[in-house]
C-alpha positions as CSV (number, residue, x, y, z in Angstrom):
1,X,0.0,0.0,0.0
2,X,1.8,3.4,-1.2
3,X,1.2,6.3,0.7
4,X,-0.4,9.1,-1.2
5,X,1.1,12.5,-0.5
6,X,0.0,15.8,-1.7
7,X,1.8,19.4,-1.3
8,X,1.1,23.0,-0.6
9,X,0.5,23.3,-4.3
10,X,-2.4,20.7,-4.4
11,X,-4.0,21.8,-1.4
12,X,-4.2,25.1,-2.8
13,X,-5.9,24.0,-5.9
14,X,-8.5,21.9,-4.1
15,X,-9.4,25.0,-1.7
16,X,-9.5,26.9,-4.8
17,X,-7.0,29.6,-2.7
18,X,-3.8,30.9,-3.5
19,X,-0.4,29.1,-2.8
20,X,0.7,32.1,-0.2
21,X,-2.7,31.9,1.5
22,X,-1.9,28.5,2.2
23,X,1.4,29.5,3.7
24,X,-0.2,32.1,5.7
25,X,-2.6,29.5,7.4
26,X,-0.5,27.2,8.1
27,X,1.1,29.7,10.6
28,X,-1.8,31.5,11.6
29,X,-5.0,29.4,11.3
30,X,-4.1,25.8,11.0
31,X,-7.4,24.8,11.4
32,X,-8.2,26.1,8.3
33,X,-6.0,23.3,6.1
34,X,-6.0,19.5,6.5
35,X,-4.4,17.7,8.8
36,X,-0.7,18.1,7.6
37,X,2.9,16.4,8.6
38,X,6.5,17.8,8.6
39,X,9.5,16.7,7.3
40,X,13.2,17.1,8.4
41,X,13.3,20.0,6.2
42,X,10.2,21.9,7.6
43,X,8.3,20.8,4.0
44,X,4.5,20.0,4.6
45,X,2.7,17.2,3.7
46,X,-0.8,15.7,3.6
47,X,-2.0,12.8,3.0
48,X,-4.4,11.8,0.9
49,X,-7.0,9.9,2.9
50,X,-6.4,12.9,5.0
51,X,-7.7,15.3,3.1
52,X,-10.5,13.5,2.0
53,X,-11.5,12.9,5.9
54,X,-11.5,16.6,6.5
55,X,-12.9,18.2,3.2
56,X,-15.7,15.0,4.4
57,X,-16.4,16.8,7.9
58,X,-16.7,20.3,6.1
59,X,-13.0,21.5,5.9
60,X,-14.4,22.7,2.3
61,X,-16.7,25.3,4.1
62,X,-13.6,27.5,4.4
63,X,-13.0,28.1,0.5
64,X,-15.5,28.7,-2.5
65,X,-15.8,25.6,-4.1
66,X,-18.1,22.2,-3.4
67,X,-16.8,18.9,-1.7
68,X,-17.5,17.0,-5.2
69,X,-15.6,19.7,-7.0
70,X,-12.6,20.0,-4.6
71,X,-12.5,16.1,-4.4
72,X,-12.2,16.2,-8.5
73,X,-10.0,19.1,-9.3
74,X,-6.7,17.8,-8.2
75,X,-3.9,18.0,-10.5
76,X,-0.7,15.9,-10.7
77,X,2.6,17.5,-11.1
78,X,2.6,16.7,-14.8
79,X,-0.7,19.1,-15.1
80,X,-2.9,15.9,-16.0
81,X,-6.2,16.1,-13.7
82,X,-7.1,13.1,-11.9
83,X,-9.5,12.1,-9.1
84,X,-8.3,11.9,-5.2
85,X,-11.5,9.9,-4.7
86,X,-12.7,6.7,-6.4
87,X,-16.2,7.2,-7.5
């Protein structure tokens, strides 16, 4: 089983919010992002089942978009879309 990672750059697409506003909560209001890990180089992390398990309990209610959408709109690193949920 692989673990699924996502970065500041993914959340920010799925909260439909820029990349600095992500920055900014994660100092300020961490309630406002998923659940999110550190490395040894102070990078953030989240994983995926994560993500899913907050946007699930209304995490979404802090950006502009719907749960279907933001659970749709992520983007690999390539710029292909894909789904972060199984339908």
């Amino acid at each position: 089983m692989s673990l699924e990672l996502l970065r500041d750059q993914q959340i920010a697409e799925i909260l439909n919010i820029k990349l600095k506003t992500v920055y900014v909560y994660a100092s300020a209001s961490p309630e406002r992002l998923p659940p999110f890990m550190k490395d040894a180089l102070g990078r953030r992390s989240y994983q995926r089942k994560d993500v899913i398990r907050w946007l699930r309990a209304g995490g979404v209610q802090n950006s502009s978009q719907s749960l279907t959408h933001a659970l749709l709109s992520v983007k690999r690193r390539s710029g292909r879309p894909r789904k972060i949920l199984g339908t």
